[in-house]
KOLSEDREN-267011 format. One record per residue (C-alpha): z, x, y; residue in one letter. Coordinates in Angstrom, 1 decimal. Example, Ala and Ser with C-alpha at 12.3 -4.5 7.8 and 13.67 -1.06 7.14 Angstrom:
2
        w        u        v   r
      7.8     12.3     -4.5   A
      7.1     13.7     -1.1   S
//
This chain:
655
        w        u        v   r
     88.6     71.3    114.2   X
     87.3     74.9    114.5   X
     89.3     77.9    113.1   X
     91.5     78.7    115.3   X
     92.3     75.1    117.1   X
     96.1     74.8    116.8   X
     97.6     78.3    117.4   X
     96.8     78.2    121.1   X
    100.4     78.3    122.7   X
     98.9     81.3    125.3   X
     97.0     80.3    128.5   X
     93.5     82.5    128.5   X
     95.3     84.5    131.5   X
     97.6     85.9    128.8   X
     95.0     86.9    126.5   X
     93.3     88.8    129.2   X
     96.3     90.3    130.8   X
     97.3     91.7    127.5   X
     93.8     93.2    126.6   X
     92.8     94.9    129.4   X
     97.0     95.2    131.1   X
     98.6     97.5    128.4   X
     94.9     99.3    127.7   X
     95.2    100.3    131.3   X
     99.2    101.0    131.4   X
     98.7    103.5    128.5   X
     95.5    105.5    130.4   X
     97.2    106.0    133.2   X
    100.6    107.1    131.1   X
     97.9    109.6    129.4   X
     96.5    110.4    132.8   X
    100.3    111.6    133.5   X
    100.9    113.8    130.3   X
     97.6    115.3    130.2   X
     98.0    117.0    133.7   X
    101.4    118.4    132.4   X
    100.3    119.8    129.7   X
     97.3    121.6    131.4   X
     99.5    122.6    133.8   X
    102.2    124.4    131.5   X
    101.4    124.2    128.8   X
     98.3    127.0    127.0   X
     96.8    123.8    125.5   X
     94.1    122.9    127.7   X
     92.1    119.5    127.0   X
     89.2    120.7    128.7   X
     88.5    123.0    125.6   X
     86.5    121.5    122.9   X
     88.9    123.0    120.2   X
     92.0    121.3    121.6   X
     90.0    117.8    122.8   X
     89.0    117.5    118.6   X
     91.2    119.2    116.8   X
     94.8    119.7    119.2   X
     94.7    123.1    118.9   X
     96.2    122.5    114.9   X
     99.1    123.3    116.0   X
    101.0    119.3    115.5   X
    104.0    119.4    114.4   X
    104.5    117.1    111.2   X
    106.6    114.1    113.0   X
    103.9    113.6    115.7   X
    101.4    114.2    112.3   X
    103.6    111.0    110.2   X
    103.3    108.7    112.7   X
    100.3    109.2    113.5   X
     99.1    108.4    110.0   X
    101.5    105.5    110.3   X
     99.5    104.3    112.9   X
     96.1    104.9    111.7   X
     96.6    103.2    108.3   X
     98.6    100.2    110.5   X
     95.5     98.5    111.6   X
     94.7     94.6    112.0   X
     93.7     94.0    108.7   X
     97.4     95.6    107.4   X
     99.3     93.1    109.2   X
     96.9     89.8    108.9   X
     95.1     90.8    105.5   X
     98.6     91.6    103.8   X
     99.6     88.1    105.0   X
     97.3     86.6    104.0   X
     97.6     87.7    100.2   X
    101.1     87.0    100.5   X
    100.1     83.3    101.4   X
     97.6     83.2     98.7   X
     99.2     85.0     95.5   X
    102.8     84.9     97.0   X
    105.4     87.7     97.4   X
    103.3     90.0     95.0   X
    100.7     90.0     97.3   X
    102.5     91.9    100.1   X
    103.0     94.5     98.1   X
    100.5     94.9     95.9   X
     99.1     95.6     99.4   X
    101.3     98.1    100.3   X
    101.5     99.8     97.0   X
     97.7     99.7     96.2   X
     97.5    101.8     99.8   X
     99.8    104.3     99.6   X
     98.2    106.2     96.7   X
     95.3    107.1     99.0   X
     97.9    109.0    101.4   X
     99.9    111.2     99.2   X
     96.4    112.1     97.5   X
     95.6    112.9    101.1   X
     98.5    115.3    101.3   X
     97.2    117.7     98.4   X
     93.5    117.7     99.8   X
     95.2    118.2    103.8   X
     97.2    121.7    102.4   X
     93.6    122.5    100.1   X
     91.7    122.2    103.5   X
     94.1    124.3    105.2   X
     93.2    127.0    102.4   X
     90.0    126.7    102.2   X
     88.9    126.0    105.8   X
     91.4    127.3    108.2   X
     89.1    126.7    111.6   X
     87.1    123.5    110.6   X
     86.7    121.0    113.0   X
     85.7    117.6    110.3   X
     85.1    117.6    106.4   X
     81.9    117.2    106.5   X
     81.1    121.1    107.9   X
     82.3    121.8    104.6   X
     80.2    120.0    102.8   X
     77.4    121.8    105.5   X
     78.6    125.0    104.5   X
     78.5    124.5    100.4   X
     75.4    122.7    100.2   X
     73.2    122.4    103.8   X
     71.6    119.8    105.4   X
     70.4    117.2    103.0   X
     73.6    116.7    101.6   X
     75.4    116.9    104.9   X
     73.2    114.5    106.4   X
     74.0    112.1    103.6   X
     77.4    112.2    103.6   X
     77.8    112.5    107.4   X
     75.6    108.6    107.0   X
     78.8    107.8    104.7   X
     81.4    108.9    107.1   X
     79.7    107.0    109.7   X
     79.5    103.7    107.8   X
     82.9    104.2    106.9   X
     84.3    104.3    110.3   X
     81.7    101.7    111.7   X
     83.0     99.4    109.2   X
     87.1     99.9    110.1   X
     86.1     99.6    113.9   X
     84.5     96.9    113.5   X
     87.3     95.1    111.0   X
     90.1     96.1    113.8   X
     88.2     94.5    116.4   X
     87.2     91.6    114.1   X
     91.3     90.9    113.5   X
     92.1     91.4    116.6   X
     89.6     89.4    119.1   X
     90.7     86.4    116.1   X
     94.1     86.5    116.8   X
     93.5     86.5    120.4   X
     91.9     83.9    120.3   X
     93.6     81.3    118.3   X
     96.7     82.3    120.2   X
     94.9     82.3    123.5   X
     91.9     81.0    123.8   X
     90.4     83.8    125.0   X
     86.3     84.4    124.3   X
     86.3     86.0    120.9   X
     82.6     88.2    122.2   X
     84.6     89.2    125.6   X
     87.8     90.0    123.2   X
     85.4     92.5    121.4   X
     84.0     94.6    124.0   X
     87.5     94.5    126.2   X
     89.8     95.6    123.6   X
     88.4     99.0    123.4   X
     87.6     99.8    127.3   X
     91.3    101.2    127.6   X
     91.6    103.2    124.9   X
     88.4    105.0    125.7   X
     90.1    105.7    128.5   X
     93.0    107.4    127.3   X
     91.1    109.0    124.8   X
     88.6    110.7    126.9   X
     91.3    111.3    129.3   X
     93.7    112.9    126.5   X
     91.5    113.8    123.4   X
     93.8    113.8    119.7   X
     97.1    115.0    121.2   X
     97.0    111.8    123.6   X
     95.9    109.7    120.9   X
     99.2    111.3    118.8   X
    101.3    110.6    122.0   X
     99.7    107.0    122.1   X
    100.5    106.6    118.0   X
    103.8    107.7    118.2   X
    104.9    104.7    121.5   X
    102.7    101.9    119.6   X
    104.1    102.9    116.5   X
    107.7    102.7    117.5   X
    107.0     99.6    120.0   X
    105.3     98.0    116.2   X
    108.8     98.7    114.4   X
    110.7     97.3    116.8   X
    108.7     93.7    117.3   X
    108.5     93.9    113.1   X
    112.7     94.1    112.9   X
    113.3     91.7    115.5   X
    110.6     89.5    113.5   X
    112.6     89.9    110.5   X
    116.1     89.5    111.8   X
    115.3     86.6    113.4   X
    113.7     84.8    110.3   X
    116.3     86.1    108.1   X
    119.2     85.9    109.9   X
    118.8     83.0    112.8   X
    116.1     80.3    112.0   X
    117.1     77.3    111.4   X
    113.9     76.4    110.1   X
    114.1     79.0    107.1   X
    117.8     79.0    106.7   X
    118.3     82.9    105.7   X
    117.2     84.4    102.1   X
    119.1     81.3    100.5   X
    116.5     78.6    102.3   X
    113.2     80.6    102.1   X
    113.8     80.5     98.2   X
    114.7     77.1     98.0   X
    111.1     76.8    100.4   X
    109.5     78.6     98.2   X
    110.1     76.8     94.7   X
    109.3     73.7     96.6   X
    105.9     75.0     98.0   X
    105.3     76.3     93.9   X
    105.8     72.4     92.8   X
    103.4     70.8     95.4   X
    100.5     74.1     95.6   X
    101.4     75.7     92.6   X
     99.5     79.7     93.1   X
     96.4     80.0     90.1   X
     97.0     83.1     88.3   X
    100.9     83.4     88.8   X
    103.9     82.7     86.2   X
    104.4     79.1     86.7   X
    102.6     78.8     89.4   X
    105.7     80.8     91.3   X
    105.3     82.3     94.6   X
    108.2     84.6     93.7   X
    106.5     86.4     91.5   X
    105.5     90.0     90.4   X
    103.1     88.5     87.6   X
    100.1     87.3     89.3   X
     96.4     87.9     88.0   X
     94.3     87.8     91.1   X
     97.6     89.6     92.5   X
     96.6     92.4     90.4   X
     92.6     91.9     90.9   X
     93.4     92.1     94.7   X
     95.4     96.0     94.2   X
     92.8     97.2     92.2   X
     90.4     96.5     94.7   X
     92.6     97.7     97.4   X
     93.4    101.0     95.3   X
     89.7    101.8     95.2   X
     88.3    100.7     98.3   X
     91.3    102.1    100.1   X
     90.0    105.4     98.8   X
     86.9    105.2    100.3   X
     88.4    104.6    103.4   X
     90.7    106.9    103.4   X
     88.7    109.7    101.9   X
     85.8    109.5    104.3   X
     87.4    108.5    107.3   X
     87.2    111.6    109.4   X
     90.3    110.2    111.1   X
     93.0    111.1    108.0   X
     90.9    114.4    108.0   X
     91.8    115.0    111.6   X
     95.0    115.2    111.2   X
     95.2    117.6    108.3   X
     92.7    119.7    110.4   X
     95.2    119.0    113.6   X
     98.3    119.9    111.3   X
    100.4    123.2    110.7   X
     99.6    124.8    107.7   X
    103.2    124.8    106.7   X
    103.8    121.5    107.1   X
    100.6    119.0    106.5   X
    102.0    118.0    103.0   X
    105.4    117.1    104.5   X
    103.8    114.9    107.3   X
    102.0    113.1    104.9   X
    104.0    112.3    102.7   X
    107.0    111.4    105.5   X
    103.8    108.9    106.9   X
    103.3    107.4    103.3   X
    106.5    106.4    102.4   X
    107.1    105.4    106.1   X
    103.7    103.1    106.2   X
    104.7    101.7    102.8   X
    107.2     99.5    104.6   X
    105.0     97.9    107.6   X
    102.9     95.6    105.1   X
    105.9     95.0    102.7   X
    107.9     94.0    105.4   X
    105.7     91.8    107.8   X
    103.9     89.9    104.9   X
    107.3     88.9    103.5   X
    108.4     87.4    107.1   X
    105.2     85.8    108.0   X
    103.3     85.7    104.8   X
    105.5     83.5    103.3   X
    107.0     82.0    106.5   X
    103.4     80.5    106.5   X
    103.9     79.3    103.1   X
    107.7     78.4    103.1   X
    106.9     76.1    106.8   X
    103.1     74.8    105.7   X
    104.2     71.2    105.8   X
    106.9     71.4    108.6   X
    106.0     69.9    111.6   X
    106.5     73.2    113.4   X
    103.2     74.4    111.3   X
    100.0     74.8    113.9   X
     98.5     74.0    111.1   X
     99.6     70.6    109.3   X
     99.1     70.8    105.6   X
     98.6     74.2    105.5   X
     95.6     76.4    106.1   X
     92.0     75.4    104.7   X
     90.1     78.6    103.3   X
     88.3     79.9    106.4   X
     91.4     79.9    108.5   X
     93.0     82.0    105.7   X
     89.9     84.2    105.6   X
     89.9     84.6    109.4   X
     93.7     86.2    108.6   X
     95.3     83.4    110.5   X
     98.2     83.2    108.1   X
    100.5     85.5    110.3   X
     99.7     83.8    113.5   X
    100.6     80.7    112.2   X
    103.7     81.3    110.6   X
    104.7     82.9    114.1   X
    104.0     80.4    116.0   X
    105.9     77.6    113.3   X
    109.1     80.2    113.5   X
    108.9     81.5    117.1   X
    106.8     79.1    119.3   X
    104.9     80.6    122.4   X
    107.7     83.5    122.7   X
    106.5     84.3    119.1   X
    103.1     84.3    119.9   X
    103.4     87.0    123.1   X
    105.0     89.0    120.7   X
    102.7     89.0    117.6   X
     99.6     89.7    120.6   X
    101.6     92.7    121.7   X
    101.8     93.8    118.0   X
     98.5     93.1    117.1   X
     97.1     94.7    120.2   X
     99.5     98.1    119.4   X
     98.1     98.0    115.5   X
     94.4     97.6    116.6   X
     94.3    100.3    119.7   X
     96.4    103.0    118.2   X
     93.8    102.7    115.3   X
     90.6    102.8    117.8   X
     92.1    105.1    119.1   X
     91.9    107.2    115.7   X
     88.5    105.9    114.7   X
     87.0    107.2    118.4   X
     88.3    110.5    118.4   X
     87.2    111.0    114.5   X
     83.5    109.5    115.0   X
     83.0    111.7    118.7   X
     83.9    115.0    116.3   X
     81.3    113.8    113.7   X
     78.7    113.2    116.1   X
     79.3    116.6    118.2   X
     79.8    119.2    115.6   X
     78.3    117.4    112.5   X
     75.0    116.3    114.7   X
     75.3    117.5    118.0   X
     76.0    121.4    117.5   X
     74.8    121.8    113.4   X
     71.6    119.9    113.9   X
     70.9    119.7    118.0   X
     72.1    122.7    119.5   X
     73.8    125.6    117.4   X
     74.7    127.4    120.6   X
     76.2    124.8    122.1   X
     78.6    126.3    125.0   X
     82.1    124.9    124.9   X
     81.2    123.0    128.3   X
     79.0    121.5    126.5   X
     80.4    120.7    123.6   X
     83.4    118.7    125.6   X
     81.1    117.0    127.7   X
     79.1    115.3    124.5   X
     82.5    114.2    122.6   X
     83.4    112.4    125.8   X
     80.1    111.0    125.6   X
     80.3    110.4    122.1   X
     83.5    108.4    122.5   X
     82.5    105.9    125.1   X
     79.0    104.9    122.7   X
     81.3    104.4    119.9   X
     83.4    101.9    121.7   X
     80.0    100.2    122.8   X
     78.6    100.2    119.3   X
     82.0     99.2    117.3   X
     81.8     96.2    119.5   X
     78.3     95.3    119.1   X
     78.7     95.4    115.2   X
     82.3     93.2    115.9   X
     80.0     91.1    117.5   X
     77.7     91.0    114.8   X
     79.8     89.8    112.2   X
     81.2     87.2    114.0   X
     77.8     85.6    115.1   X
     76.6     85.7    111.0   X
     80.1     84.1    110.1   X
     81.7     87.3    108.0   X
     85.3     87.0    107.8   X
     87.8     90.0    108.1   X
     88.7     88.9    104.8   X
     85.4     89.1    103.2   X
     84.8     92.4    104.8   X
     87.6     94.2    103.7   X
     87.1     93.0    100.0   X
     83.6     94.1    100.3   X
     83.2     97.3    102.4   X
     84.2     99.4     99.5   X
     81.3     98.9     97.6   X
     79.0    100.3    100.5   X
     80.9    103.8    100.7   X
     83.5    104.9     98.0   X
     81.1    105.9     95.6   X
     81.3    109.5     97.9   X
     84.7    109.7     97.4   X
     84.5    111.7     94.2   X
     81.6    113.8     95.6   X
     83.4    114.6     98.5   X
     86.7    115.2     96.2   X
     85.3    117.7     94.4   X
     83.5    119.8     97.3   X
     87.4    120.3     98.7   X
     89.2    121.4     95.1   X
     85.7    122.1     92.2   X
     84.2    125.4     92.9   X
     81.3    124.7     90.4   X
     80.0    121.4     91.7   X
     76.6    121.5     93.0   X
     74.2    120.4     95.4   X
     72.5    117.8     92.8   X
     76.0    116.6     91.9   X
     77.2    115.5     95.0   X
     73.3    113.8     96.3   X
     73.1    112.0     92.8   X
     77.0    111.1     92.4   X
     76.7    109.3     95.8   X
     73.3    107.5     95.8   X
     73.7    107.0     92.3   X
     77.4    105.3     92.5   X
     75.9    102.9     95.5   X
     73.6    101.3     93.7   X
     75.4    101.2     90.7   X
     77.9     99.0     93.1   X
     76.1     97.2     94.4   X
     74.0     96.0     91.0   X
     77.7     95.4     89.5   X
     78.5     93.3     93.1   X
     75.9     91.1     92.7   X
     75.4     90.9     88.8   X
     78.9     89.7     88.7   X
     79.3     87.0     91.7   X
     75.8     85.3     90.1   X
     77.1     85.6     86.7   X
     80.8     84.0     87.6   X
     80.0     82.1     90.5   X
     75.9     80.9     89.8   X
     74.7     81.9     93.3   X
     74.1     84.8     96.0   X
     75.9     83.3     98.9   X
     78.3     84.9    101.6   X
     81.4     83.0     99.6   X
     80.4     83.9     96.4   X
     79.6     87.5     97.1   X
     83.4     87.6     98.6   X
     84.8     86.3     95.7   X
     87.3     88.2     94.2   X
     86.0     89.3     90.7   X
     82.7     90.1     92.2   X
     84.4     92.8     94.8   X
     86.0     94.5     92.1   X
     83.2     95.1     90.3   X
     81.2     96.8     93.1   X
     84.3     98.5     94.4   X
     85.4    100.1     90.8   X
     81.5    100.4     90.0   X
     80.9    102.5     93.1   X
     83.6    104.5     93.1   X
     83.7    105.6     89.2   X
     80.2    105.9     88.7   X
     79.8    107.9     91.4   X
     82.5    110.2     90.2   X
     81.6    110.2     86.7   X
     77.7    111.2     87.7   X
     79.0    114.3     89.8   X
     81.0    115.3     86.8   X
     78.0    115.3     84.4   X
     75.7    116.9     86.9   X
     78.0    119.6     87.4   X
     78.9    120.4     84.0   X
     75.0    120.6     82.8   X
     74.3    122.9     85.3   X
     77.3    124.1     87.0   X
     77.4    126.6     90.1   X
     79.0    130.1     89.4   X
     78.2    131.9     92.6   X
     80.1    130.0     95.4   X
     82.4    131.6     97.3   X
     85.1    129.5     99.3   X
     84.8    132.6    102.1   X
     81.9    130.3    103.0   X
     84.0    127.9    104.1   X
     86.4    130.1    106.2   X
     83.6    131.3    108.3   X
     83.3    127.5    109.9   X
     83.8    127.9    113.4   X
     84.1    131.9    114.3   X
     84.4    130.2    118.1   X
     88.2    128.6    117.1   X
     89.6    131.5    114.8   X
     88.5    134.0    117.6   X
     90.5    131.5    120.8   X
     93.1    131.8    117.9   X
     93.5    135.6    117.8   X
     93.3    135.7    122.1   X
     96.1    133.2    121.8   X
     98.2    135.3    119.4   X
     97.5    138.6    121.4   X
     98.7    137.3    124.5   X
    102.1    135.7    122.7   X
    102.4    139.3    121.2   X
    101.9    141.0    124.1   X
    104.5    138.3    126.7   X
    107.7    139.3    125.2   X
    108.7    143.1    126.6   X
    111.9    143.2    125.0   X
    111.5    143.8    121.4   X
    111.9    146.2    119.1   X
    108.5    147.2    117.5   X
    110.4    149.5    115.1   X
    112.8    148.0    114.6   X
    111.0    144.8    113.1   X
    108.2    147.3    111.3   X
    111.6    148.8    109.9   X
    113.3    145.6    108.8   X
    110.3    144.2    107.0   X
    109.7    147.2    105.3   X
    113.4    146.9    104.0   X
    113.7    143.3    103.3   X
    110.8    142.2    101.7   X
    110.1    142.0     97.6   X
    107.2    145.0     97.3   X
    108.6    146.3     94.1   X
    105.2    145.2     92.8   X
    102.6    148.2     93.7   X
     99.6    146.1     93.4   X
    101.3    144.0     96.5   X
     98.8    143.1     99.2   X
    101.7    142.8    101.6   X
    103.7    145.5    100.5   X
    100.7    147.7    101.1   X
     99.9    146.6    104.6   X
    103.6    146.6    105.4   X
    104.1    150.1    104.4   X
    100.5    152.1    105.4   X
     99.5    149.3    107.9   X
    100.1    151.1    110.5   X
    101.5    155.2    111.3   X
    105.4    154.1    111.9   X
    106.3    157.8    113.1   X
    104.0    157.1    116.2   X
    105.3    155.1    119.3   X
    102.6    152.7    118.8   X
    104.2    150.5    116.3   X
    102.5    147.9    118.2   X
     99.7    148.6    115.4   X
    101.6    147.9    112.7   X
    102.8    145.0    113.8   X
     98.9    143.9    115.1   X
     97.7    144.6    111.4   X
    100.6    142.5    109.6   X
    100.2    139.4    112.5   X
     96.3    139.7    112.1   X
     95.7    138.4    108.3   X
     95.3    135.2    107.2   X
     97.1    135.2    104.0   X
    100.5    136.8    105.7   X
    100.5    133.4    107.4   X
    100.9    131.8    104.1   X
    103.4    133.9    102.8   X
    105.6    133.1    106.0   X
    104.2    129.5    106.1   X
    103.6    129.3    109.6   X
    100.3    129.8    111.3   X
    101.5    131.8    114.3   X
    103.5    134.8    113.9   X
    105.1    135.8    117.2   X
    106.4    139.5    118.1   X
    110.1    137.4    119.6   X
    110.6    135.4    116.7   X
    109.9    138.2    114.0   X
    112.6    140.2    115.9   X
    114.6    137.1    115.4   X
    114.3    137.3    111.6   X
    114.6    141.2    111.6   X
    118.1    140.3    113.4   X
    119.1    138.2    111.1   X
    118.3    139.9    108.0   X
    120.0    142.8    108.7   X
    122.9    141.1    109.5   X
    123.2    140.0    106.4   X
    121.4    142.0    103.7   X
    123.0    141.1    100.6   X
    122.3    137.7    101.3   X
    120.1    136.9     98.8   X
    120.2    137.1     95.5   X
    119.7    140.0     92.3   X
    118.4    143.2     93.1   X
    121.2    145.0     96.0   X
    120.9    145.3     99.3   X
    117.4    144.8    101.3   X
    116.2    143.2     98.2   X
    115.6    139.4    100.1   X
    113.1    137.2     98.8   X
    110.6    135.6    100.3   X
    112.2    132.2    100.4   X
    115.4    134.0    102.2   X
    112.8    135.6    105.3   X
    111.3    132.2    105.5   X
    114.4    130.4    105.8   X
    115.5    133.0    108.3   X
    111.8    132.4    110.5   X
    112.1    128.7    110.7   X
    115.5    129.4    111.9   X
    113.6    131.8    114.6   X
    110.9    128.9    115.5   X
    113.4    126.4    116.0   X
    115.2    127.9    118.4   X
//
């Protein structure tokens, strides 16, 4: 019997209608909303600036589910499965848990980038900018790897599933899946792949709940919370988990459990870290609010592996020797590896119904993340390559016409490499347990460049190149010392993972550290930084002169006046008091200057915590400060803080 023999409830019509049907439904949806919004809207996607980076100007919703999204891909609904069949319930969440670390540490480095390099289009100009090409053509190998091995992994996931549930050919699954999101990526660039995130991601929520209902609530085969447990301390009698208390599946005490989140902690930073995609939508965020999206995205993504491995995870487990099962027995180890866990304990619960629904799912979880790996690889291989390396005076034409280039290769060669690992017979599971050893070992390197002033060139070539092969020395010292051989399942083996995984990533810390501190650099400058891309802040100031200049109805003065009066500039050595007060001549009817000078500098943007200042909705705050001047708090009247004036802007914008 082959893997995937027994699932197959789907005819092969299905499979195919469902891979190329919704692809197609969602580019011609994109089609739609991208001629709107060149229409009338001053976002235009034929601009490099908004194609790459949507003009940073997403607001955080759009930015949380998004991240939701990205971080949802196949191997966080079939891998967290299949720990939960293997270690139990701990497994789902040491999943989740182990995961979720990587984005709120993402949230501090989105607001640093922000700071530090306003106008950038990927990380990795940064690292361009700090410490030239060798080093950036090092790490921009890294990012590369790092996203060739998540494309790769979705599509791996997701042409398995479709095949055990279909039938379908697992090569043609491959090199279909990603024809429609090209599509509506090239069609749309990152604000259509937001749009796209935001529908799978709510269509993914939906299919989970009505997963869990159901189980919970209406199958007679489970017989609600009071019959899985039952299930389960039946299933701990006759396949007792290694590892666990007791060998219970109900468990939060489970050694490999906790093996399996330390390698997910560390290999989840690498991917995280160096996947251009999570940078993208920092770089695509409002200053203001990048933290909040992230963190709103975290918490909300913390849920989708909980809550699907505890249906199907242990549905699989509770249900492995009921008739219903596709799989009588239970599963044998390279069905579990192939992350056929999930489909099976669909399929037991649900029947061919079920199965439609888990495709659907799957298909949402692995597009909307292509979707995210596309656009992040296309802005790699334009700026980092293309305009840095190729062509520094690149024309915007230009630079539009090689990302849309740049996305349809990458959906040829994620295929190919899909394609790859299944003809050499590597398992999503083995894979994901793996990949970490090849990459994370620049994720202290790359760290440090965002938030260490002082690290150097040396640091960051040696922390990286020295942490990989410390990894991989660990990886294979370890699954030859435990396991007595070099083979594809030994090198998967748990214990040996976690060594290469922790050995890459701490040593290559650790080395950057050292570096750095015997020879540290005292002349950088992070103005380096905000000089990336003179091209975007320059479209930025046109943009903001033409919103100053629309409105015809305000009151220069009148604003000039109210700032003057309502802002904390007791403090002489105030930048912004200053500029408020001599930025402009006030007894002159061109106040227009004043208001020009205070609109113009970056840092004012951080005091009000918004990136756009416009002329209507200052006069909006002016209103409504003096309206109420003694609103605030010690100090008499016109005294507001700046806490009070920002309250009183977001008002402003949200109106």
């Amino acid at each position: 019997m082959s893997t995937t023999d027994g699932a197959q409830v789907l005819s092969q019509g299905t499979g195919y209608g469902v891979v190329l049907g919704i692809g197609f439904v969602f580019a011609v949806i994109m089609m739609g909303l991208s001629t709107l919004q060149n229409r009338y809207t001053s976002y235009k996607i034929a601009t490099s600036e908004e194609f790459n980076t949507a003009s940073r100007s997403v607001k955080p919703g759009l930015i949380a589910s998004g991240i939701v999204s990205a971080w949802t891909w196949a191997a966080t609904l079939l891998q967290s499965s299949t720990v939960t069949y293997e270690y139990g319930l701990c497994g789902g969440y040491y999943y989740a848990a182990g995961a979720t670390l990587q984005i709120f540490l993402m949230a501090a480095l989105a607001v640093r980038v922000k700071m530090i390099a306003p106008y950038c289009h990927t990380y990795l100009e940064i690292v361009h900018a700090r410490y030239g090409s060798a080093a950036h053509f090092m790490f921009v190998t890294f990012g590369l790897v790092t996203n060739l091995i998540v494309s790769s992994e979705l599509l791996l996931g997701g042409s398995a599933v479709v095949n055990a549930f279909t039938g379908m050919n697992i090569y043609a699954a491959n090199f279909l899946i990603p024809i429609g999101v090209g599509i509506y990526v090239i069609l749309g660039g990152l604000r259509a792949t937001f749009l796209c995130d935001y529908s799978h991601t709510l269509i993914l929520m939906i299919i989970i709940l009505y997963f869990w209902f159901y189980t919970y609530t209406e199958s007679d085969l489970i017989g609600g919370f009071e019959g899985m447990y039952r299930l389960l301390q039946q299933a701990a009698v006759e396949r007792p988990v290694a590892g666990n208390e007791q060998g219970s599946y109900m468990t939060l005490k489970s050694n490999y459990g906790l093996v399996f989140m330390a390698i997910q902690v560390f290999g989840g930073l690498g991917t995280v870290m160096l996947d251009q995609g999570y940078w993208q939508r920092a770089i695509a965020s409002k200053a203001k609010t990048a933290v909040r999206a992230y963190l709103m995205g975290g918490v909300a993504w913390f849920a989708v592996p909980l809550t699907f491995s505890t249906i199907m995870g242990l549905a699989a487990v509770a249900l492995a020797n009921n008739p219903a099962f596709p799989y009588p027995g239970g599963l044998s180890s390279a069905q579990t590896d192939a992350g056929l866990a999930s489909p099976a304990g669909v399929v037991a619960l649900l029947g061919s119904g079920g199965a439609a629904a888990m495709l659907i799912l799957l298909f949402m979880a692995v597009t909307s993340a292509a979707s995210s790996e596309m656009i992040a690889t296309s802005s790699i291989l334009t700026f980092d390559l293309y305009q840095i390396h190729i062509k520094p005076d690149a024309s915007p034409d230009s630079l539009i016409r090689v990302s849309h280039i740049m996305v349809g290769v990458w959906a040829i060669i994620m295929s190919a490499v899909a394609c790859l690992w299944n003809g050499i017979g590597i398992s999503l599971n083995w894979l994901f347990l793996f990949s970490g050893t090849l990459y994370t070992a620049a994720v202290g390197p790359i760290v440090f460049s965002i938030i260490w002033r002082k690290q150097t060139k040396a640091a960051v070539i040696s922390g990286a190149l020295g942490g990989v092969c410390i990894g991989i020395i660990c990886w294979l010292v370890v699954a030859k010392t435990y396991y007595g051989a070099l083979t594809i399942e030994t090198t998967g083996e748990i214990y040996a993972t976690l060594a290469g995984n922790m050995g890459s990533c701490c040593a290559g810390a650790l080395i950057s550290i050292v570096v750095t501190l015997i020879k540290p650099d005292n002349e950088f400058d992070w103005s380096e930084t905000k000089k990336i891309n003179p091209r975007g802040r320059a479209m930025d100031v046109e943009r903001m002169k033409a919103a100053q200049s629309s409105p015809k109805d305000v009151d220069a003065t009148g604003i000039v006046t109210a700032v003057q009066q309502t802002l904390v500039c007791s403090d002489s050595s105030s930048t912004l008091g200053w500029l408020i007060v001599n930025g402009g001549d006030t007894n002159t009817s061109s106040n227009d200057n004043v208001i020009t000078a205070v609109l113009h500098e970056q840092w004012v943007f951080s005091l009000f915590y918004k990136a756009r200042i416009v002329s209507s909705q200052m006069y909006m705050v002016y209103q409504k400060a003096t309206a109420n001047p003694l609103s605030v708090v010690s100090g008499g009247p016109g005294n507001l803080n700046m806490r009070t004036i920002s309250a009183y802007y977001d008002e402003a914008c949200n109106q």
